[in-house]
C-alpha positions in Angstrom: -15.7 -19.0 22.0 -12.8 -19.9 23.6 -9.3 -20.3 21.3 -7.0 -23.0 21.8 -3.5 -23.2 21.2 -2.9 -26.3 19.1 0.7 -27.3 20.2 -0.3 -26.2 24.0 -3.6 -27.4 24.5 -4.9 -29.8 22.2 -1.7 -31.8 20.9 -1.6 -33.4 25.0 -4.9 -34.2 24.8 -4.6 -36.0 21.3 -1.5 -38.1 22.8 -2.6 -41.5 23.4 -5.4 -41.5 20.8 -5.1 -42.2 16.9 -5.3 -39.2 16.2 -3.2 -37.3 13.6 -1.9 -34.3 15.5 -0.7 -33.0 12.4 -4.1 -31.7 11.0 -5.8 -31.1 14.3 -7.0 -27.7 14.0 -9.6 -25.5 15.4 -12.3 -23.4 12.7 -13.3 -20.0 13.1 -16.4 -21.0 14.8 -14.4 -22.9 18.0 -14.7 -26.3 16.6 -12.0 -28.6 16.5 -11.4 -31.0 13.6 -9.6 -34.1 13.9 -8.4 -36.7 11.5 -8.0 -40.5 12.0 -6.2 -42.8 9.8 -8.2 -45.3 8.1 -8.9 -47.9 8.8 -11.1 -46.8 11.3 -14.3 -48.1 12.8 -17.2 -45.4 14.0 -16.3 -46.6 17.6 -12.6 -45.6 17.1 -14.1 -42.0 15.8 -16.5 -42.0 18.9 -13.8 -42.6 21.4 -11.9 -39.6 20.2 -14.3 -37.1 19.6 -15.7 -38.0 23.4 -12.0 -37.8 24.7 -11.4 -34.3 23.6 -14.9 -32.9 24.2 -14.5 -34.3 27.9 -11.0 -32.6 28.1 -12.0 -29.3 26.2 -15.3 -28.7 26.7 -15.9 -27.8 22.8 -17.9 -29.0 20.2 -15.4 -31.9 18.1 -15.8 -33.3 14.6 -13.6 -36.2 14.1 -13.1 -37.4 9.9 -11.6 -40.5 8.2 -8.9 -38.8 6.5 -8.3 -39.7 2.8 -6.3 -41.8 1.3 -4.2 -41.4 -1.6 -2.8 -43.6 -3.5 -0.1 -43.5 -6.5 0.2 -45.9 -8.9 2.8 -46.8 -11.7 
């Protein structure tokens, strides 16, 4: 398995997507998770995870990340 440095090697590759850099991380077993913003299509989630595979070379899963919402 190769291990990535977030800020070095996967933050470039995220620039230019939707992609929230912030919780890009990689799991034990090499595989990077990504969050998108909703709303987001299954294309838009597509895109991504083929971008960074391409670039990488490791197996990606790409989530809708939740929203929260307050209320008063």
């Amino acid at each position: 398995m190769v291990k990535l440095d977030v800020t070095e090697d996967l933050v470039p590759v995220l620039n230019g997507t939707d992609a929230d850099v912030s919780a890009a991380h990689q799991a034990d077993d090499g595989t990077i998770h990504i969050g998108l913003h909703p709303p987001v299509t299954e294309a838009d989630l597509c895109v991504v995870a083929d971008h960074v595979s391409d670039q990488l070379d490791l197996p990606v899963v790409v989530e809708v990340k939740a929203v929260e919402a307050v209320t008063g």
